[in-house]
FILO-246231 format. One line per field, with one value per residue: residue number from 0; x, y, z of N, C-alpha, C, O in turn. Coordinates in steps of 0.001 Angstrom, whole numbers, plus 500000, padded with zeros to 6 digits. Layout:
<pts>
nr: (NUM/...)
n_px: (X/...)
n_py: (Y/...)
n_pz: (Z/...)
ca_px: (X/...)
ca_py: (Y/...)
ca_pz: (Z/...)
c_px: (X/...)
c_py: (Y/...)
c_pz: (Z/...)
o_px: (X/...)
o_py: (Y/...)
o_pz: (Z/...)
</pts>
This chain:
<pts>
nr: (0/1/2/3/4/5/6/7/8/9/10/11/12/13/14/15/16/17/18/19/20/21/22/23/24/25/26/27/28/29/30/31/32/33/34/35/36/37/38/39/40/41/42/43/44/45/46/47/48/49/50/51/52/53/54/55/56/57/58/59/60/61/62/63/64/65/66/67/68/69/70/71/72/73/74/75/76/77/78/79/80/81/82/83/84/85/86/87/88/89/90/91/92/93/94/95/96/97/98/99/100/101/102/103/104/105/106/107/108/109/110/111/112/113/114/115/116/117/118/119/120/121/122/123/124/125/126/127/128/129/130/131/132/133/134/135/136/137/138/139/140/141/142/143/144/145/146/147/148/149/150/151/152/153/154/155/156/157/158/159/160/161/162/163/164/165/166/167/168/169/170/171/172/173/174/175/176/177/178/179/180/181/182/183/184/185/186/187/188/189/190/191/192/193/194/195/196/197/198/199/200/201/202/203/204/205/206/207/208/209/210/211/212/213/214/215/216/217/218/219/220/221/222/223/224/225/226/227/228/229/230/231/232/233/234/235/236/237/238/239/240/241/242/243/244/245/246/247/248/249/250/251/252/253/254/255/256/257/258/259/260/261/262/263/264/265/266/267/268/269/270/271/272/273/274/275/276)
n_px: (055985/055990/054276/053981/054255/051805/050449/051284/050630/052575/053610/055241/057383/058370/057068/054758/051528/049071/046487/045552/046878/044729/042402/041566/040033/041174/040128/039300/041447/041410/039114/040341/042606/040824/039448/042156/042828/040623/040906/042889/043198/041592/042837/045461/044707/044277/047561/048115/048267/049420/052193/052568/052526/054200/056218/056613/056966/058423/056950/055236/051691/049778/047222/045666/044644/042229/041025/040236/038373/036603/035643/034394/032102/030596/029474/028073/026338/024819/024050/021745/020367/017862/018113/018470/020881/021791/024359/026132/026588/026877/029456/030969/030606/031604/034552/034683/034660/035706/038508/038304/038477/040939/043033/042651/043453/045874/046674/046030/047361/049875/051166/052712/053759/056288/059048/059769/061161/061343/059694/057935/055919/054788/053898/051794/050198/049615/047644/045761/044460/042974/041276/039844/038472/037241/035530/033577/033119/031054/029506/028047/027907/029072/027993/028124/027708/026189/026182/024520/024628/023388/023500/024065/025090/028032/029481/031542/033219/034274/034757/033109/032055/031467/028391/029635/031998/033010/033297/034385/037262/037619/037326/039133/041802/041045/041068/044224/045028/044177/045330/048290/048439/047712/049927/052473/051586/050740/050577/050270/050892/053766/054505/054316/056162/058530/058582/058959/061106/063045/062406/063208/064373/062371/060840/062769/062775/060255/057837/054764/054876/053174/050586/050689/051520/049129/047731/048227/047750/044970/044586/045326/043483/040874/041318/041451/039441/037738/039163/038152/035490/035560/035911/034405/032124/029211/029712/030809/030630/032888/033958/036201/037836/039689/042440/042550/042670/044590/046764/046420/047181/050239/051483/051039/052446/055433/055586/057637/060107/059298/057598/057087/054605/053445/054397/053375/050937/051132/051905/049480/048022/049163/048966/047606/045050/042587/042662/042493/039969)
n_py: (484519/481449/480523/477637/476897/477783/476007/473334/474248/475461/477403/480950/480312/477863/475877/473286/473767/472455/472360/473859/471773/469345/470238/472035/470456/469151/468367/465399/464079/462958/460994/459139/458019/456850/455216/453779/452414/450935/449159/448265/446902/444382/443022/442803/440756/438495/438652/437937/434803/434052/434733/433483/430780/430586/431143/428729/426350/427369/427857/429628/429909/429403/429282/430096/432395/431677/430039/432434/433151/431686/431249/433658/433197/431074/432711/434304/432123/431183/433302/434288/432179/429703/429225/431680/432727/434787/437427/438116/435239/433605/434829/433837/431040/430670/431058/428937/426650/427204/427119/424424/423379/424305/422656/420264/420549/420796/418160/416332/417491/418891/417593/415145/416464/417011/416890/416860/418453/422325/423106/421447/421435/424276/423876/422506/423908/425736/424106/423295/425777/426178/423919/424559/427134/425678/423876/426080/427053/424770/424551/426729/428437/430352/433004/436546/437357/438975/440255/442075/444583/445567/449067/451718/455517/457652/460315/461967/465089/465568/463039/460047/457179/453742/452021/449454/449052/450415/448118/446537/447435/447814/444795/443493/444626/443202/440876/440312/440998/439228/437400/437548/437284/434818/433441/434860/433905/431542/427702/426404/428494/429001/426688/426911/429175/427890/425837/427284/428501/426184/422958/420476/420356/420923/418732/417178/418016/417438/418873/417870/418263/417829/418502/420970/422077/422210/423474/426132/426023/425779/428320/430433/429891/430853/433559/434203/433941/435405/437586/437667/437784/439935/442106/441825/441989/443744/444427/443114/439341/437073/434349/434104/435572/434718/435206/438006/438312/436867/438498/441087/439796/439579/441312/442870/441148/442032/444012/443952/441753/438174/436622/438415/439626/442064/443764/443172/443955/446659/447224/446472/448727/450832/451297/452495/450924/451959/453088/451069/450279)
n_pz: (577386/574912/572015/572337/575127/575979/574735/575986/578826/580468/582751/583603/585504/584279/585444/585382/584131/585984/586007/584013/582352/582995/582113/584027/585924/588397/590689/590343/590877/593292/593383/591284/592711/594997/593579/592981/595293/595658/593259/593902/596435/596221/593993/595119/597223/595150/594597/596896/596782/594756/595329/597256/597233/595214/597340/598332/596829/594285/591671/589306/589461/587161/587275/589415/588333/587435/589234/590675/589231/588748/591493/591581/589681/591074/593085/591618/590445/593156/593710/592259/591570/591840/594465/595463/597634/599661/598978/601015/602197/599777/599204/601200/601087/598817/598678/600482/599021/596521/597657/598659/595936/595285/596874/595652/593266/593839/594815/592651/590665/590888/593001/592101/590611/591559/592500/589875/586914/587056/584259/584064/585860/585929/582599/583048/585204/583439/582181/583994/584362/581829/581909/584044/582986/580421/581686/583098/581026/579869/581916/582807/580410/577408/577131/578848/582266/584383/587760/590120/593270/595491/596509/598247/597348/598561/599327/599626/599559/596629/595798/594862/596480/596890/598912/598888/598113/600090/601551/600559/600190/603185/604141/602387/604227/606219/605699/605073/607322/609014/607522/608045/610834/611537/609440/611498/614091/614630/614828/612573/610699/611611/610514/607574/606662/607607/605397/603458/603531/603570/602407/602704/604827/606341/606219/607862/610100/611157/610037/608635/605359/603000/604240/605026/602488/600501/602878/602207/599202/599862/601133/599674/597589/598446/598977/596086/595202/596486/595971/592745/593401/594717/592602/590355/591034/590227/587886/584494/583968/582572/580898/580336/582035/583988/582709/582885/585795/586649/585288/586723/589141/588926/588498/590394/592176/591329/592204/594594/595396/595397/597944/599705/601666/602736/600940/598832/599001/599600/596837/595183/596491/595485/592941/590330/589525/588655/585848/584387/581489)
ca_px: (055535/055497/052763/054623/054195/050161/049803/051404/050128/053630/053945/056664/058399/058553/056651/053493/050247/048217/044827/045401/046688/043785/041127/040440/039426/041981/039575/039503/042647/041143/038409/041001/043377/039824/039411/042925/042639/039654/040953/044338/042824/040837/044440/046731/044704/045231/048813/049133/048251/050517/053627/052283/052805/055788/057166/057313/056757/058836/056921/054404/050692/049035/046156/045387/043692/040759/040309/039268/037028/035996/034968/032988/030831/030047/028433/026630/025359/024505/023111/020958/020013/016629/018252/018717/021492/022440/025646/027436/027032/027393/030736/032110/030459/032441/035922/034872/034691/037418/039817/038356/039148/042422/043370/042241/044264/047182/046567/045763/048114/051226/052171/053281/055201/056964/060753/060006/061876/060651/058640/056733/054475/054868/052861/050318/049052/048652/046543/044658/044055/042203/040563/039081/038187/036377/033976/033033/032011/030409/028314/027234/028122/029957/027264/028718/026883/026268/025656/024599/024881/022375/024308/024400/026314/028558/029881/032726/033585/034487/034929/032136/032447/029260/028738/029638/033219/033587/032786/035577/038387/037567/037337/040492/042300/040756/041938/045309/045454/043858/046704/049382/048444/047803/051469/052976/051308/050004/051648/050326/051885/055340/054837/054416/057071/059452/058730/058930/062453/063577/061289/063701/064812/061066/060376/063659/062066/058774/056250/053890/054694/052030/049599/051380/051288/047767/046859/048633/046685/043627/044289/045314/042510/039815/041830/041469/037941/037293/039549/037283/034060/035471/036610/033253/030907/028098/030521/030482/031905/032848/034541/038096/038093/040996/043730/042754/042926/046429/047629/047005/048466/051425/051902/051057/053600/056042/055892/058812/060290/058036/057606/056503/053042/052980/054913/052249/049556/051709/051897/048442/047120/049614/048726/046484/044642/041453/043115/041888/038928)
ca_py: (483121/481025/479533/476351/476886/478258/474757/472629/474746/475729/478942/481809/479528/476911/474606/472572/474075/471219/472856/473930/470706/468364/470880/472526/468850/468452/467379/464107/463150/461735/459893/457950/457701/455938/453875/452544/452097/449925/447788/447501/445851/443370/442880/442205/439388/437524/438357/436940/433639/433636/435113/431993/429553/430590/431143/427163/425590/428160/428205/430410/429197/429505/428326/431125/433982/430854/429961/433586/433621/430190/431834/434815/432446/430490/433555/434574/431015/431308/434458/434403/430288/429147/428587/432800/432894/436224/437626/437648/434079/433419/434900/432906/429370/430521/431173/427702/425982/427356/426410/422310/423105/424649/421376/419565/420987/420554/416564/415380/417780/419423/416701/414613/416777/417857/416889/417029/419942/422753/423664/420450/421982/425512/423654/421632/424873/426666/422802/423204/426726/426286/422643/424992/427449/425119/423799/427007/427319/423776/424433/428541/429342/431450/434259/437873/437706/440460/440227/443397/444293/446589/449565/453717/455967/457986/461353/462616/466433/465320/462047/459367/455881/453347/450807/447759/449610/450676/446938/445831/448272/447007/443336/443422/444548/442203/439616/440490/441301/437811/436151/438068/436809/433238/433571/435310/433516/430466/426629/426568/429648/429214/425094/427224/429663/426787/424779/428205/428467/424888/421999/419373/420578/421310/417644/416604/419016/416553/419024/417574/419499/417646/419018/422366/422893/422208/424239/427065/426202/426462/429904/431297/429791/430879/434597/434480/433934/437101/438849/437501/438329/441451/442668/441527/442674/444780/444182/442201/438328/436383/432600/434089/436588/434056/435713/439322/438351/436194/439337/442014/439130/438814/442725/443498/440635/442611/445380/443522/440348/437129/436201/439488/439606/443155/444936/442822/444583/448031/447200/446339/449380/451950/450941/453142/450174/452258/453741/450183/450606)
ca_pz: (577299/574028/571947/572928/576794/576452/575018/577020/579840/581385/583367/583400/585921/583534/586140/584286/585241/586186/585863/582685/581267/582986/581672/585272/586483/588969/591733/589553/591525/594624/592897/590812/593975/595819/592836/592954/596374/595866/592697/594247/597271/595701/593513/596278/597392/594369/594225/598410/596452/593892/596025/598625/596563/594217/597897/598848/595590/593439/590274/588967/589256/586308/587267/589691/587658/586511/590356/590977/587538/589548/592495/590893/589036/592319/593490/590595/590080/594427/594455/590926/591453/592460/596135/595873/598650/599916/598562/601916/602230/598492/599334/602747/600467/597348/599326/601064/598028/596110/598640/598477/594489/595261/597051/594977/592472/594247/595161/591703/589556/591121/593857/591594/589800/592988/592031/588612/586539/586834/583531/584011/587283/584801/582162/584086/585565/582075/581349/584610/583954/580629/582229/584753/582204/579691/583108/583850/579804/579558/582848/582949/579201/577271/577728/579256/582953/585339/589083/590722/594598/595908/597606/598712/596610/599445/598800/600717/598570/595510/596007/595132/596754/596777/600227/598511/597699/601111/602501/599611/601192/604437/603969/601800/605050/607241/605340/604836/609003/609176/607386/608550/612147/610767/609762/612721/615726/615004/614537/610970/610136/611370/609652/606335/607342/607731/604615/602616/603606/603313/602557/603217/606687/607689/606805/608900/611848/611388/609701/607631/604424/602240/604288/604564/600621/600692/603328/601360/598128/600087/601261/598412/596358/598707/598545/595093/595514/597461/594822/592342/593508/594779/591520/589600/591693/589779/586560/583667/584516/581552/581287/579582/583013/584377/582396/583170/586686/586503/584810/587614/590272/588970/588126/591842/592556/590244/593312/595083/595632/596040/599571/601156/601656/602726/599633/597253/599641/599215/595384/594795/596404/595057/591391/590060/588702/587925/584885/583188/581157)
c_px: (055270/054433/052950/053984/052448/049854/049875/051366/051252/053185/055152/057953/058925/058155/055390/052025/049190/046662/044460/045638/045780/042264/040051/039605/040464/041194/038653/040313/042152/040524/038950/041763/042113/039882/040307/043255/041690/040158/042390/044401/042683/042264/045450/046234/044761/046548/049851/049151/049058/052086/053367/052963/053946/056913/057648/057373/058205/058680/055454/052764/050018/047632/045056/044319/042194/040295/039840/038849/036138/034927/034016/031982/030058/029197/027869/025869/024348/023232/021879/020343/018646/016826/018253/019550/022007/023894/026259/027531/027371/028910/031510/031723/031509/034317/036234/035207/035778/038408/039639/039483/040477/043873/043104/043480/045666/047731/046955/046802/049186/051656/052717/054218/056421/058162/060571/060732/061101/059614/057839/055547/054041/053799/051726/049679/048725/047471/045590/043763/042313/041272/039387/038289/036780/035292/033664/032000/031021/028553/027414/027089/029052/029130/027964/027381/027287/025504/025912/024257/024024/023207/023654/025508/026716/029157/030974/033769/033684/034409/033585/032345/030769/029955/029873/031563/034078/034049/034216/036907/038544/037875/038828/041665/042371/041223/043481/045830/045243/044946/047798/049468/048338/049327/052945/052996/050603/050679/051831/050871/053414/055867/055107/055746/058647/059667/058744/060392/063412/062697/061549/063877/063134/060657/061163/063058/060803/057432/056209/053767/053679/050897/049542/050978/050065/046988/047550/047807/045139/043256/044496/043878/041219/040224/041801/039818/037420/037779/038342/036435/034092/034956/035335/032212/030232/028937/030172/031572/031551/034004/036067/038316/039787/042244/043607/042915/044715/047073/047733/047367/049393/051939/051831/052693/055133/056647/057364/058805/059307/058415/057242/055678/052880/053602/053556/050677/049720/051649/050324/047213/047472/049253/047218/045430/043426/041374/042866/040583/038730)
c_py: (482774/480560/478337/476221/477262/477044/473331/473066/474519/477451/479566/481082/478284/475611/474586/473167/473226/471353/473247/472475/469624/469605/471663/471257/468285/467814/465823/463435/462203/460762/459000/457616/456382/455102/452984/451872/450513/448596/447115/446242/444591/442711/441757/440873/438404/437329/437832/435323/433527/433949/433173/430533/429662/430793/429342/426363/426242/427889/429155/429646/429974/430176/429545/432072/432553/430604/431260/433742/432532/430924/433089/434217/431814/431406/434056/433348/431110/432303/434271/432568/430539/429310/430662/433151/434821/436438/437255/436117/433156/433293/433945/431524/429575/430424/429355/426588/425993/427106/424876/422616/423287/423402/420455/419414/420392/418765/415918/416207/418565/418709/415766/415156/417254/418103/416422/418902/421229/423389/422606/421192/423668/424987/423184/422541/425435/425364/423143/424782/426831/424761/423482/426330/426870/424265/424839/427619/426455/424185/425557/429030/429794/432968/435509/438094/438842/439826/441201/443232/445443/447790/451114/453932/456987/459216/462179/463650/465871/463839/461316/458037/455453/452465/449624/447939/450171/449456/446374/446308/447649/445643/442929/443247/443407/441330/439510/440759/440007/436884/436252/437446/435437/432926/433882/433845/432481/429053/426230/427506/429410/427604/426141/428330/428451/426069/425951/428609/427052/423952/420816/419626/420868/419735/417070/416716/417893/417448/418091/418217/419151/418753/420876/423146/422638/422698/425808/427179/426817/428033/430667/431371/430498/432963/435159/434517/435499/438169/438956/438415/440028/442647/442730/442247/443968/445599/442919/440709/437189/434990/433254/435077/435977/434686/437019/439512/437716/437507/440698/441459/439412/440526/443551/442657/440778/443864/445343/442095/439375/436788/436804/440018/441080/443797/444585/443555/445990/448308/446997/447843/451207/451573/451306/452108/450804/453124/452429/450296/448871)
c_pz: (575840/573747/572585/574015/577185/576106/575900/578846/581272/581853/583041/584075/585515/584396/585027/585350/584909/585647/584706/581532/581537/582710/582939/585832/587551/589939/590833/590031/592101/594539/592306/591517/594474/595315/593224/593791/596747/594912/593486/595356/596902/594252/593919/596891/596373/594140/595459/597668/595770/594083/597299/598109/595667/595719/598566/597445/594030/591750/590524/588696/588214/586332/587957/589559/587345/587874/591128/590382/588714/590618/592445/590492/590061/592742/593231/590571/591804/594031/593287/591075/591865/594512/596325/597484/598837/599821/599588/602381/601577/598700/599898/601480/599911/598231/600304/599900/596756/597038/598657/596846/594325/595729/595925/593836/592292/594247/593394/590461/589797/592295/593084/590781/590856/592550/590569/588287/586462/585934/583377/585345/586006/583903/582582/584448/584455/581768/582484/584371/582522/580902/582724/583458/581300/580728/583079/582189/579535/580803/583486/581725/579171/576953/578466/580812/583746/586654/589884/592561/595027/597109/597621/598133/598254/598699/600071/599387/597389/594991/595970/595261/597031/598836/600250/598548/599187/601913/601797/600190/602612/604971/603190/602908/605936/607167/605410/606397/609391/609036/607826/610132/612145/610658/610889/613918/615991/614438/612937/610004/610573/610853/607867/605866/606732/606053/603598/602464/602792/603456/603251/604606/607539/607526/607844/610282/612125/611131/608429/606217/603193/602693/604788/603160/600699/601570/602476/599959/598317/600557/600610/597462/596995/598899/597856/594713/596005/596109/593968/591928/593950/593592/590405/590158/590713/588247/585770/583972/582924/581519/581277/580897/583576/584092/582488/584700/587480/586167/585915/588734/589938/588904/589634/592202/592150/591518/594116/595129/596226/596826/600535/600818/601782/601781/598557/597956/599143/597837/594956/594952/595944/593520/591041/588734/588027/586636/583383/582497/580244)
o_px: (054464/053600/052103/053057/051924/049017/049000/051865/051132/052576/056026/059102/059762/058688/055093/051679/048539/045951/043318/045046/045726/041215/038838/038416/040627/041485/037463/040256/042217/040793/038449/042020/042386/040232/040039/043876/041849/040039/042777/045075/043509/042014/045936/047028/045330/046969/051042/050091/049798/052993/054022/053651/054611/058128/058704/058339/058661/059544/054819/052665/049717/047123/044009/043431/041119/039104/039124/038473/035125/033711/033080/030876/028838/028030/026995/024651/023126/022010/020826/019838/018348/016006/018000/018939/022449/024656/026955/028570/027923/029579/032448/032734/032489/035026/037281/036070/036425/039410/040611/040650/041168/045013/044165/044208/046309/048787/047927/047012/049598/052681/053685/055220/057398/058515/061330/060786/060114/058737/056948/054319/052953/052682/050656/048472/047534/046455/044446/042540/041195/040512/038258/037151/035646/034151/032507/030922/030017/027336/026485/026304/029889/029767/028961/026364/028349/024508/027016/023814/024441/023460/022722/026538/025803/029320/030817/034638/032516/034022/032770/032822/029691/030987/030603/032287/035291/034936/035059/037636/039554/038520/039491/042413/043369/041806/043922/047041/046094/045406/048459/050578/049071/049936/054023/053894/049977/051420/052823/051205/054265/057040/056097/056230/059390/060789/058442/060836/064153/062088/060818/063373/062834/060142/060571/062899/060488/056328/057050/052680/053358/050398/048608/050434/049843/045766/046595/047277/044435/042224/043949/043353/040374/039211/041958/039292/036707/037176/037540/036335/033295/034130/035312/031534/030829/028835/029498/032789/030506/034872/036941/039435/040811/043106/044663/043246/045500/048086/048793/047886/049967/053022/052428/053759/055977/057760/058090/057834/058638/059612/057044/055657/052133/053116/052951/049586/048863/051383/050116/046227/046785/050119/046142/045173/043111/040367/042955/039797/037693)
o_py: (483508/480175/477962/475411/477095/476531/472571/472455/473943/478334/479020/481095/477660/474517/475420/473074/473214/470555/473107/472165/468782/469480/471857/471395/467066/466635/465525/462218/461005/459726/457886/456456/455187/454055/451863/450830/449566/447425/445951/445212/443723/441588/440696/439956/437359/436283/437529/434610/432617/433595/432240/429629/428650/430679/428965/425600/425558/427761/429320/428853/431150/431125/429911/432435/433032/430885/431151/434909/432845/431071/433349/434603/431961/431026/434551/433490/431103/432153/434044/432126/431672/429439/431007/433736/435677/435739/436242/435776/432135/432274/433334/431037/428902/429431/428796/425730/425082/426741/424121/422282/422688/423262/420007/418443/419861/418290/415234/415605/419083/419203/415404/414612/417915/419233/415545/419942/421187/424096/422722/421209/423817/425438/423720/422439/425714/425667/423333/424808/427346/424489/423398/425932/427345/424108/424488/428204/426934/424129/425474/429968/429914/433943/434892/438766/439463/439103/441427/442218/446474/447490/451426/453258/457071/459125/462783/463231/465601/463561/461677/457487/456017/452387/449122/447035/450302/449539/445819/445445/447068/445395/441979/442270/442798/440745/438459/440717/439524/436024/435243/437156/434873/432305/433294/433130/432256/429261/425915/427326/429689/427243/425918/428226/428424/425834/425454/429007/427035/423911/420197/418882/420969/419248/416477/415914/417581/417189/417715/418682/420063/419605/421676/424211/423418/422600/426563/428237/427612/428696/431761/432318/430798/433661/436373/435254/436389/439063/439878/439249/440946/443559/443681/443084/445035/446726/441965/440759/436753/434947/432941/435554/436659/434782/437553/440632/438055/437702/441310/442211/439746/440737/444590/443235/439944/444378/446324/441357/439579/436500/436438/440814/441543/444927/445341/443590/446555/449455/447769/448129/452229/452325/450764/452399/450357/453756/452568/450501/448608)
o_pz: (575267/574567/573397/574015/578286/576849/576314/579791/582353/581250/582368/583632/586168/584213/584172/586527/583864/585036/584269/580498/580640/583341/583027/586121/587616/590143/590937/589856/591825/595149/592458/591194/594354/595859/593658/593584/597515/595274/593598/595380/597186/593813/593528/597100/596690/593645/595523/598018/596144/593329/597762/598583/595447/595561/599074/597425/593114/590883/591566/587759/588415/585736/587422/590331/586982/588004/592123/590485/589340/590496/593201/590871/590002/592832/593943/590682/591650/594040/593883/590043/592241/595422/597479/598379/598070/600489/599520/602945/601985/598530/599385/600974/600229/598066/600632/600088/596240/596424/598667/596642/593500/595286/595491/593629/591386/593830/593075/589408/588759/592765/593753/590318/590503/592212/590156/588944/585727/586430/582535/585255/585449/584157/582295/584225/584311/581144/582072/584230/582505/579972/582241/583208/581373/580296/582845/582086/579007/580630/584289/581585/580066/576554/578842/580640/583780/586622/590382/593100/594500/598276/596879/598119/599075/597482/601132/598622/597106/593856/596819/594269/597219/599503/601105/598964/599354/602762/602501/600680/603007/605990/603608/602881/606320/608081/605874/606615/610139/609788/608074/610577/612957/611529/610978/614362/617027/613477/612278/608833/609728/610764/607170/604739/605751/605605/602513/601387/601809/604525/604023/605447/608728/608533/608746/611202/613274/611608/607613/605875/602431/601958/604836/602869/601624/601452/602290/599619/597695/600449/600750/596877/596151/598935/597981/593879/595542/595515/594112/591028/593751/593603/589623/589562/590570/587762/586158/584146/582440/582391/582085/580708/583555/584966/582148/585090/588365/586839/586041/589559/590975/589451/589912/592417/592478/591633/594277/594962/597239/596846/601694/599879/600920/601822/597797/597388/598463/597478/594020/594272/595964/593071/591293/587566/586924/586316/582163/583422/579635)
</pts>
């Protein structure tokens, strides 16, 4: 055996010996496996919103990564306010309320661009993006807040997961089983369905596709909400968060082609996102 091979901690069989090159720390795996498990979750639901909407609309929402900064702040301002609401209902408000804003959104600054070209809807969301942005500095600061969650650390061998992290894994699913059956088996799901394919032929058919794209905004935005607050939780939440959250949507949505909700679920939670520091 060379010096070569004692440092890069090969064997006689010229396989890599693992234990030697992570310093005898291999049970380190599973804990960064759990992690990415946990950020990927909380991931993938921002990147069902931005596959949702680039699948009937076909552009890229901007805007996105600031309505899940949006929805974190809602539940720091909730939970930390005078009114002291309890996180889990901090949460369901904030997901209620980002979804009005997500409409909202939609009404007053991408229906009108509808059959415009497409880098006119393209810019408008980078403008609403940084609109929503500079509210969220005018009316909380630009201060670095923290909103902590009171939990149990959990210990399964090597492996340390808290409550709050287990509840995040869980709830991630739920949602994503939620929409998936929303989609499947219900009239609003196969209206969005329809107008995701062809817009013109689903208005011919007689849906309503105004209120189609706007119920799509709202479930994304209130999606992105959950991501959010997921993702913040008992972390530091700061105004410019918007574009670190736009950036692991679109990188989950990167996993496969936009339109299929379960690869950006598969992509979000194979991505060893906890390798961000």
């Amino acid at each position: 055996m060379s010096p070569l091979d004692i440092v890069t901690g090969r064997q006689e069989n010229n396989k890599p010996n693992l234990s030697r090159c992570y310093g005898g720390r291999m049970d380190v795996i599973p804990q960064l496996l759990v992690n990415g498990v946990i950020a990927g979750g909380t991931y993938a639901l921002a990147a069902i919103g931005y596959t949702m909407v680039y699948g009937i609309l076909k552009f890229i929402n901007f805007a996105h990564g600031s309505v899940a900064m949006t929805g974190a702040y809602i539940v720091f301002v909730l939970t930390l306010s005078a009114l002291n609401v309890p996180f889990v209902v901090a949460f369901f408000l904030s997901m209620v309320l980002t979804a009005i804003i997500g409409i909202l959104i939609e009404k007053s600054a991408y229906k009108p661009l509808r059959n415009a070209p497409k880098l006119a809807p393209l810019t408008t969301a980078i403008a609403v993006s940084f609109v929503l942005d500079a509210a969220v500095m005018i009316l909380v600061g630009t201060d670095i807040k923290t909103y902590s969650v009171k939990y149990d650390i959990l210990t399964i061998g090597s492996v340390f997961i808290t409550s709050v992290q287990v509840i995040i894994i869980f709830a991630s699913l739920f949602f994503m089983v939620c929409l998936y059956a929303l989609l499947t088996y219900t009239k609003l799901g196969k209206a969005i369905r329809a107008v995701a394919d062809n817009i013109n032929l689903a208005e011919i058919a007689g849906i309503n596709t105004d209120m189609t794209i706007s119920a799509v905004f709202a479930i994304g935005s209130a999606l992105a909400a959950a991501s959010g607050s997921f993702d913040r939780s008992g972390q530091q939440l700061a105004a410019d968060d918007g574009l670190h959250h736009h950036r692991q949507g679109v990188c989950r949505c990167r996993s496969g082609r936009a339109g299929q909700r379960l690869r950006r679920n598969c992509g979000g939670r194979l991505s060893l996102a906890s390798w961000r520091t």
